[in-house]
C-alpha positions in Angstrom: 121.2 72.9 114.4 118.5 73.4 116.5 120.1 74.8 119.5 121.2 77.4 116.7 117.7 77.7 115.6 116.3 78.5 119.3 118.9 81.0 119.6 117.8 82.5 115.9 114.7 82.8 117.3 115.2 83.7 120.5 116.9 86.8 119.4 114.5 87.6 116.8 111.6 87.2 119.2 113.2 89.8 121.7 114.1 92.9 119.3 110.7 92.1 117.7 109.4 92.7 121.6 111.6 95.8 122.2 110.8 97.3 119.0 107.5 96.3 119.4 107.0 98.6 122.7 109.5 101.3 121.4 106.9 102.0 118.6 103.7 101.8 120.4 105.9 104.5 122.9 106.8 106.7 120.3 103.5 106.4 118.7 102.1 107.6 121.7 104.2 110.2 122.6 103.9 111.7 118.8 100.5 112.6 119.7 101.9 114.7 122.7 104.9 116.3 120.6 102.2 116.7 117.7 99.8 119.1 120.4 102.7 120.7 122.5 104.5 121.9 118.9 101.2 122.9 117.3 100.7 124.7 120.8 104.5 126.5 120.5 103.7 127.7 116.4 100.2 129.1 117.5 101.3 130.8 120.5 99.6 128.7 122.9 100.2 126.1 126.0 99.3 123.1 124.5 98.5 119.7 126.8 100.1 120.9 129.8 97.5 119.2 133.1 98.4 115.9 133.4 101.9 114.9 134.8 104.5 117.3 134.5 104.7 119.0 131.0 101.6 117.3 130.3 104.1 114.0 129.0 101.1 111.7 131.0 98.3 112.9 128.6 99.2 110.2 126.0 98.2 107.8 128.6 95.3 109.9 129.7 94.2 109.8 126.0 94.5 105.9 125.9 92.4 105.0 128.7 89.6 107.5 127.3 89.4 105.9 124.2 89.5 102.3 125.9 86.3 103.2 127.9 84.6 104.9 124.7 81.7 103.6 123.2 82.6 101.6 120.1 79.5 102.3 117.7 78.5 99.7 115.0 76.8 101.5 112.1 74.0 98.9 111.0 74.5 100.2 107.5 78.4 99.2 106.7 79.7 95.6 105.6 80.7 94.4 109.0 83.6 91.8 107.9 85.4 94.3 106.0 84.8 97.2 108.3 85.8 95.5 111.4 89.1 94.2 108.9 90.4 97.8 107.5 91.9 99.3 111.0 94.3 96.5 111.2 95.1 95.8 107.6 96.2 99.7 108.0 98.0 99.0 111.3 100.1 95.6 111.0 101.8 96.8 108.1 103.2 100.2 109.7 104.6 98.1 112.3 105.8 94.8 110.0 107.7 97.2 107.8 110.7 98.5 110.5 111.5 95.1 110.9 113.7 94.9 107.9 115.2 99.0 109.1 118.9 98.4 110.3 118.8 100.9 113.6 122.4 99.8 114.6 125.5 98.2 113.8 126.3 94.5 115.0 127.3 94.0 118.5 128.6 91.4 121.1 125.7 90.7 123.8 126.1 88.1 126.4 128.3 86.5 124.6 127.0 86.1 121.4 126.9 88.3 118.0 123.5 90.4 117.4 122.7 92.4 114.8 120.6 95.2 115.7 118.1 94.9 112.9 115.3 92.5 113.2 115.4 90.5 109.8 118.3 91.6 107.4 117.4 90.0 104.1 118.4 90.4 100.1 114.8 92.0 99.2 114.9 94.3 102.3 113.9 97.2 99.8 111.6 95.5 98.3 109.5 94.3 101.2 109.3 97.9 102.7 108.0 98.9 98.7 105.3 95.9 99.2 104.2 96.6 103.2 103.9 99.9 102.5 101.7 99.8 100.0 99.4 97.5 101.7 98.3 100.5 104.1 96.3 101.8 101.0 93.9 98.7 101.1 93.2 99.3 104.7 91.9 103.0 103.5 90.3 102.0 100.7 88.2 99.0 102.6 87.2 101.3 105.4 85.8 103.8 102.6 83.5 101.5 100.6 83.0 99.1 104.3 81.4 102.0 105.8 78.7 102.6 103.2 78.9 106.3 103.5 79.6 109.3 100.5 82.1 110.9 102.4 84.2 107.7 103.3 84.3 106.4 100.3 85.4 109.4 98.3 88.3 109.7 100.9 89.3 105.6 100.1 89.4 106.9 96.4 91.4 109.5 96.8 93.9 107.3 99.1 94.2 105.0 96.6 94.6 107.9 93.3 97.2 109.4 96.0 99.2 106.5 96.5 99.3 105.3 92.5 100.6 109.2 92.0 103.3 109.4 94.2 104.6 105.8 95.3 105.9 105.6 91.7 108.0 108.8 92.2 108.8 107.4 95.5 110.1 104.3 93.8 112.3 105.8 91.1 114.1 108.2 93.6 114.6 104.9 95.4 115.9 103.4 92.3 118.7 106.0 92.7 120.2 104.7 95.8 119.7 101.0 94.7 122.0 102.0 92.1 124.9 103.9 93.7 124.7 101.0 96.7 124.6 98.2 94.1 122.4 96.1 96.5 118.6 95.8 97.7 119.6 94.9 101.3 119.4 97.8 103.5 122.2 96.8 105.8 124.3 97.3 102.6 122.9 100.9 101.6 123.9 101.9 105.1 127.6 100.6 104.9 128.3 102.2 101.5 127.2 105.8 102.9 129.5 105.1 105.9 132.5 104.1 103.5 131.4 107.6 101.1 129.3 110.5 101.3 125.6 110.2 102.7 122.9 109.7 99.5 121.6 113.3 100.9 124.5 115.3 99.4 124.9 113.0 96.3 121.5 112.5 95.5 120.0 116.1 96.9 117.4 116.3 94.0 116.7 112.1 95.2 115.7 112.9 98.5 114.0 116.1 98.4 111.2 113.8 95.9 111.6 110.8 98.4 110.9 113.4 101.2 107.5 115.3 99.2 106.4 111.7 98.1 106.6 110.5 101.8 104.3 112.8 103.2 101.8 111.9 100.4 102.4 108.3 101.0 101.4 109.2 105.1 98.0 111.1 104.6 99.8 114.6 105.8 99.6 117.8 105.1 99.6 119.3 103.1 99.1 116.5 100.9 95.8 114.8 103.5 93.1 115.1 100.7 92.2 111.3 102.0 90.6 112.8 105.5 89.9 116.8 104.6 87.6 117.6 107.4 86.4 120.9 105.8 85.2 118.6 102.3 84.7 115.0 103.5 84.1 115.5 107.6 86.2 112.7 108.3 87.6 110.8 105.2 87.9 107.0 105.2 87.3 107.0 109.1 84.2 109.2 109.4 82.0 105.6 110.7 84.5 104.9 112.9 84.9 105.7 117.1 86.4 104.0 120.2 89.3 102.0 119.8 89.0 101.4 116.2 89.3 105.0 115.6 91.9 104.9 117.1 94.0 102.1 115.6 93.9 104.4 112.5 95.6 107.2 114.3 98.6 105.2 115.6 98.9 103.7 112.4 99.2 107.2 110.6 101.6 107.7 113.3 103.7 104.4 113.0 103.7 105.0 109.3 105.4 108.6 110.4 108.0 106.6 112.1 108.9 103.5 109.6 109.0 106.1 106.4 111.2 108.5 108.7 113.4 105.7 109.4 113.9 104.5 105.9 114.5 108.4 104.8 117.2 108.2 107.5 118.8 104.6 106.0 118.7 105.4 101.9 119.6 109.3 102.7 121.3 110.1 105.8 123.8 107.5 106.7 121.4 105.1 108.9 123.1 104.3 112.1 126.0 105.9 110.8 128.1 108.7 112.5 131.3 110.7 110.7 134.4 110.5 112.6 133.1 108.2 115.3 136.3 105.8 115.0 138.5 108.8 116.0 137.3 108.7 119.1 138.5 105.6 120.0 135.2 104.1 122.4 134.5 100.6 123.0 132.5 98.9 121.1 129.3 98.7 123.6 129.4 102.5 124.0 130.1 102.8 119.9 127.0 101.0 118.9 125.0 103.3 121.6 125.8 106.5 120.6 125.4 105.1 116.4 121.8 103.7 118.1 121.3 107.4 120.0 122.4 108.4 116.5 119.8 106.9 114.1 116.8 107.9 116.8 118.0 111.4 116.6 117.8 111.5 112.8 114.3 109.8 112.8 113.2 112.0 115.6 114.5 115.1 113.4 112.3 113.6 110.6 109.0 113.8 112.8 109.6 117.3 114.0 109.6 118.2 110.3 106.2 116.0 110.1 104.8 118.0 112.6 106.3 121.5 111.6 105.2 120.8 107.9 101.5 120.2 109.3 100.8 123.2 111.3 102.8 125.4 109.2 101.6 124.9 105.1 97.9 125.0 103.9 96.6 121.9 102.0 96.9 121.5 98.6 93.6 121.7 95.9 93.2 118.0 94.9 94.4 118.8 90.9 97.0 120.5 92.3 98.3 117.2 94.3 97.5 115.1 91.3 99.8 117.9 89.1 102.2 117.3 91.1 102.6 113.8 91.4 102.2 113.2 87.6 103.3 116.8 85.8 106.4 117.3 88.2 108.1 114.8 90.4 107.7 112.0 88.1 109.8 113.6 85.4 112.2 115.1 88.1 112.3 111.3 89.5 113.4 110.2 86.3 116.2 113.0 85.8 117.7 112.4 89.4 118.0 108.6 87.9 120.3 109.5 84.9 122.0 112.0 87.2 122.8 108.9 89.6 123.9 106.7 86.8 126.3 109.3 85.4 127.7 109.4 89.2 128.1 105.7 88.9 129.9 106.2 85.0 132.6 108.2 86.3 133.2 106.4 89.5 131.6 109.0 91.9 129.4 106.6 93.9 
């Protein structure tokens, strides 16, 4: 039993590692796709001095903001200050933990399941983690003591009540056509049917508005609107504590792009795969190179979204959370339980 134990968490301590520094990479490298694609829609070069391409810039930037001055405004509450930054950053990175990102393989002789924790709840918990990120805004908006941070925490937190709820009922709608919370299970039913995208199209065009609300973006990033509130929730902030809210917006880019890809687009899975007849090793690498694909697709559209539509009036975003999606949530609901009546899901 406790051999079995060590090897439990042996396993889980190594894809927590990889996945660890697969994130922080991607993280990093976001901010170089975010400049260079920005760069492409306005006609410009973008980051293009350091390294080839400019691809060592992330790095460039990382070292600049380790040697910044990290200013202490005498004026904020220092516990809760110094606390918002990471109660906005562990959960970005604690919530992919429960994202299948490939099938189950044979390694060194034993069986692993790429996926760091598959449990019942796995739904649930990415629900719960994801709506911690919202206390981490709201603290660092009243912490800071300033107008202007603290009107960006509200809105955060009016932003997240709005549109997690939509979020939650278009989720409810692939909870019901899998028949089970655990994620692993959402992903095998797609593979055995259609992908929840073409049965559910009404689903995941709400799940898809709601998370770019959920992620501060535009147009929906009322939170930091530098022409109204200078900075938002982070306007006290600099150094390296800054910047621990920018990879966390960027980390939550990634987990909510991977969980658009499990509930809508098949996860890890890829059509007509089996006729090809490949080992299993090579299988599970391309369904892996398959499911990165997908969640890289997702965070071009981030990006594309961003430098391409203007931000919406705040009653506008509150219209739409409350006046539109929420009832159009609901209807996507009876639409997926008439699928499940007549045997279509």
């Amino acid at each position: 039993m406790d051999r079995q134990l060590s090897e439990v968490l042996l396993q889980s301590s190594v894809k927590i590692g990889i996945m660890f520094v697969a994130m922080l990479t991607v993280v990093a490298y976001m901010t170089w796709v975010e400049r260079r694609v920005s760069a492409w829609i306005q006609d410009r070069l973008g980051p293009n001095r350091v390294g080839p391409f400019g691809l060592l810039q992330p790095l460039a930037d990382g070292i600049k903001f380790l040697f910044k001055e990290t200013i202490l405004p005498p004026h904020v509450h220092k516990a809760l200050y110094l606390l918002a930054p990471a109660i906005l950053f562990v959960p970005a990175f604690v919530t992919f933990s429960v994202v299948p990102f490939g099938p189950t393989v044979e390694m060194f002789g034993r069986t692993v399941r790429l996926q760091i924790a598959d449990v019942d709840a796995g739904i649930l918990i990415v629900l719960a983690f994801s709506s911690l990120g919202v206390y981490g805004i709201a603290l660092a908006g009243w912490a800071s003591n300033n107008k202007y941070s603290l009107m960006g925490g509200l809105r955060s937190s009016a932003q997240l009540i709005s549109y997690e709820l939509a979020m939650g009922f278009a989720v409810v709608g692939v909870l019901m056509a899998a028949g089970s919370l655990r994620l692993s299970d959402i992903v095998t039913r797609q593979a055995e049917g259609l992908w929840n995208m073409f049965t559910q199209p009404l689903g995941f065009a709400i799940f898809l508005i709601a998370a770019f609300a959920e992620t501060n973006r535009l147009p929906f990033d009322l939170p930091e609107a530098e022409t109204e509130l200078v900075g938002g929730y982070h306007t006290e902030y600099s150094g390296m504590r800054f910047s621990m809210f920018f990879m966390a917006e960027y980390a939550n880019m990634i987990t909510v792009s991977a969980l658009a890809v499990t509930l809508y687009l098949g996860g890890y899975h890829v059509p007509g795969l089996h006729y090809l007849g490949l080992s299993p090793g090579l299988a599970a690498a391309v369904q892996v190179t398959a499911f990165a694909a997908k969640v890289g697709f997702f965070l071009f559209l981030y990006v594309w979204v961003r430098w391409t539509l203007p931000r919406f009036r705040y009653d506008q975003l509150m219209n739409l959370g409350w006046k539109v999606l929420f009832e159009l949530a609901l209807i996507n609901i009876l639409w997926v339980a008439f699928l499940v009546l007549i045997g279509w899901v």
